[in-house]
N, C-alpha and C positions, 0 to 999 in steps of 0.2 A: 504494500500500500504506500503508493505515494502521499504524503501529510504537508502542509502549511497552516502556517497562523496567519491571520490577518487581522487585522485592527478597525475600529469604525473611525469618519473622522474628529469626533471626539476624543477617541482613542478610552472610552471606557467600556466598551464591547470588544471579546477577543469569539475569533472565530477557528476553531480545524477545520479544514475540509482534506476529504481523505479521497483518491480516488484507485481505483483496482482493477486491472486487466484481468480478463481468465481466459483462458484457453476455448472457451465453448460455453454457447448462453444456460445452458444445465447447469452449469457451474456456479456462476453470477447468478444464477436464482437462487441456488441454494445457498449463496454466502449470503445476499441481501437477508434472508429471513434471521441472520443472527443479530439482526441492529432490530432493538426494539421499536415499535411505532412512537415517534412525540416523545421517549424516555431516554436521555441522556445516559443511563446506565443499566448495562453493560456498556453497550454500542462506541464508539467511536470515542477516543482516549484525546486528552486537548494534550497539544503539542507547545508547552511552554518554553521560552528563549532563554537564558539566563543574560542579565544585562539590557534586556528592554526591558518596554514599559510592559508586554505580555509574558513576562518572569513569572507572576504569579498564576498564572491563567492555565491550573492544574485539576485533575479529573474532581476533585470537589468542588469548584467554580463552575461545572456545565450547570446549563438551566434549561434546553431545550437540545433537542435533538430530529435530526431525520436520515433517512438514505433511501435510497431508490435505484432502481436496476432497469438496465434498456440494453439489449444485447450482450455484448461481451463484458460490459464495463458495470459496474456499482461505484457510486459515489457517499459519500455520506459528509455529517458536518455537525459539529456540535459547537454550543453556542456558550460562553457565560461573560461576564464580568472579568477585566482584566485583570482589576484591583485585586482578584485572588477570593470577593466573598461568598460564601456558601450557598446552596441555594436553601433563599428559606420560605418560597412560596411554592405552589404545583406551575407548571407553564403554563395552563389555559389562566392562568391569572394575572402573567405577564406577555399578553398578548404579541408584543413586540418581537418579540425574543422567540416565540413559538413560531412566529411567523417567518422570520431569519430564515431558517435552517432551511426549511423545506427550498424557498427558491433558491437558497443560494446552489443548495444540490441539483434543481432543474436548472438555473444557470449555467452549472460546469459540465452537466449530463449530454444536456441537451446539442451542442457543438461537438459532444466526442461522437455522437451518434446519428447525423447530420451525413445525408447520403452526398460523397463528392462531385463537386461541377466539375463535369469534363472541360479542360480548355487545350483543344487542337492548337498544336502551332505553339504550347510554352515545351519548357525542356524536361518536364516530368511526365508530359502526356505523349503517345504515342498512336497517333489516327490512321 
């Protein structure tokens, strides 16, 4: 699994988003059902920096979570607080943050899985 953090630009939301090749869409269905729906844990681990402002931004800090499967590939993305705080509500209570996750995964999904424009005449296509 390829992992990144990313920051809001506040910079007090840290984000992972994880994504995963498999060999065969069999595969990527059955990995996607190990990331719980909407629940931050188990599913997808935050990937903290040390020395940024996302240092603290560790598996106790997610507040939301999703992932999602389209061919080869599953993505997922868990969501909290940089600042490192706990979560101390359920997600559908901070709407915000519930919301996050999901598109950011159909953001990164959606272009791996995006049938290619043929273009005759460049140097990677062959007509």
């Amino acid at each position: 699994m390829l992992r990144a953090t990313y920051l809001d630009q506040a910079q007090g939301l840290a984000v992972t988003v994880g994504v995963a090749a498999f060999p065969d869409t069999a595969s990527a269905r059955g990995a996607v059902a190990w990331f719980p729906a909407g629940a931050p844990s188990p599913g997808l681990r935050a990937l903290p920096f040390p020395g940024t402002v996302a240092a603290r931004f560790a598996d106790a800090a997610r507040q939301a979570a999703a992932a999602a499967q389209r061919g080869l590939y599953v993505v997922a993305a868990t969501v909290g607080y940089a600042d490192g705080r706990p979560t101390l509500r359920a997600a559908r209570d901070l709407p915000d943050l519930a919301e996050l996750a999901p598109q950011l995964v159909d953001r990164v999904l959606h272009p791996l899985t995006a049938p290619a424009r043929v273009r005759c005449g460049t140097p990677e296509w062959s007509c």
